[in-house]
Steps between C-alpha positions, in 0.01 A plus 500: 500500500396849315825684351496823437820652310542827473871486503487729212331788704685833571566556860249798461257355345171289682380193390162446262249494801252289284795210501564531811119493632466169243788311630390579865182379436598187361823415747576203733869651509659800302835546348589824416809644279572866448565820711355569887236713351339148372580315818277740652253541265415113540497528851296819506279295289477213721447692804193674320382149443584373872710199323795586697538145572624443156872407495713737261866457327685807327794538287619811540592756196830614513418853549669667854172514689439131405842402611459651816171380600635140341820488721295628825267163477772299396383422144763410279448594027305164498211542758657312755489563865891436683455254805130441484244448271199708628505870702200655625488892511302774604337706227546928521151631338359870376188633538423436168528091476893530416780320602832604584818273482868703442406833538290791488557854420361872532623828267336779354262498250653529154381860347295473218673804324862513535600719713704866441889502504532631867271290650683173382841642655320564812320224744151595485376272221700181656297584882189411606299587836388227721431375863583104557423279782694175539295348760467771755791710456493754265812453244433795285287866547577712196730501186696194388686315227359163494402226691589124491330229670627114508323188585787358830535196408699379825222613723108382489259809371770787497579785289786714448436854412772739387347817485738737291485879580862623327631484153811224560407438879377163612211495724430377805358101486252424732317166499138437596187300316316796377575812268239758456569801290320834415640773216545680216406244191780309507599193233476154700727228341435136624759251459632693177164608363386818520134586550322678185396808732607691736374450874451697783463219769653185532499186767762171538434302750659111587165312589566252751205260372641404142769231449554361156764218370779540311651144352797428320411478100 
């Protein structure tokens, strides 16, 4: 068993990828401590590696997303599963080798200059353009708030998107395995962790071929 602890992580803040890549390497079964942003960085890791056959244990932080995610699978402060001792799950993945666990989210790109007086009272700066596809329907064609996109844990490979187009007004969710989004650069945040640049495109999809393990700690 390889533990990794990084219970004293920020909820925004990845792991240290060169840890993670070492204890993948070397792992007949992981345990892992700290916030869902580490969770999936060892699984993003061991999906890179096609080692998803490697059991893994977490104890959750105590941060909200954490909690969520922890209460969702059943997995109590301690790393133990309630009622069973192993769970098999799907695995939602990016175009870019990431993993995605509690929940993703789209906004605008933070200005790089602040901006004038009037255009912070206004809604400009907190709007973005774009035109999103979950599955084949299109969920969004134009200006919006934000978008938030959650690993369904009661279903096998789903998503639900909530596609925000007013200030205070909940979207509509839809649910579907695949998110595809084109826009203005937008900031991409992954299970609490924001990207270090803007992007302009953007994929989640739930891949039907990838299980991995989750055991009690």
């Amino acid at each position: 068993m390889v533990e990794l602890d990084f219970a004293y992580l920020a909820p925004d803040t990845a792991p240290d990828q060169d840890q993670v890549k070492r204890a993948v390497a070397e792992a007949d079964r992981l345990s892992v401590a700290g916030p869902v942003c580490a969770l999936g960085a060892v699984l993003a890791a061991l999906r890179r590696r096609d080692r998803l056959d490697v059991a893994v244990s977490w104890v959750p932080s105590g941060d909200p997303l954490a909690s969520g995610l922890s209460r969702t699978w059943g997995v109590d402060a301690a790393g133990r599963l309630s009622g069973e001792s192993v769970r098999t799950l799907g695995l939602v993945c990016d175009d870019r080798a990431g993993v995605l666990l509690a929940r993703g989210r789209i906004t605008a790109a933070q200005p790089t200059q602040p901006a004038p007086a009037a255009l912070r009272r206004g809604r400009t700066s907190s709007r973005f353009g774009a035109q999103i596809y979950h599955d084949d329907k299109r969920v969004a064609d134009g200006e919006i708030m934000r978008v938030d996109v959650r690993p369904d844990w009661t279903a096998e490979d789903m998503l639900n998107v909530n596609v925000h187009k007013q200030l205070w007004r909940r979207g509509e969710i839809t649910r579907g395995r695949a998110i595809q989004v084109a826009c203005d650069e937008a900031r991409i945040e992954i299970d609490g962790v924001p990207l270090p640049r803007p992007m302009t495109k953007w994929t989640w999809y739930a891949d039907p071929r990838l299980r991995w393990t989750l055991i009690s700690a």
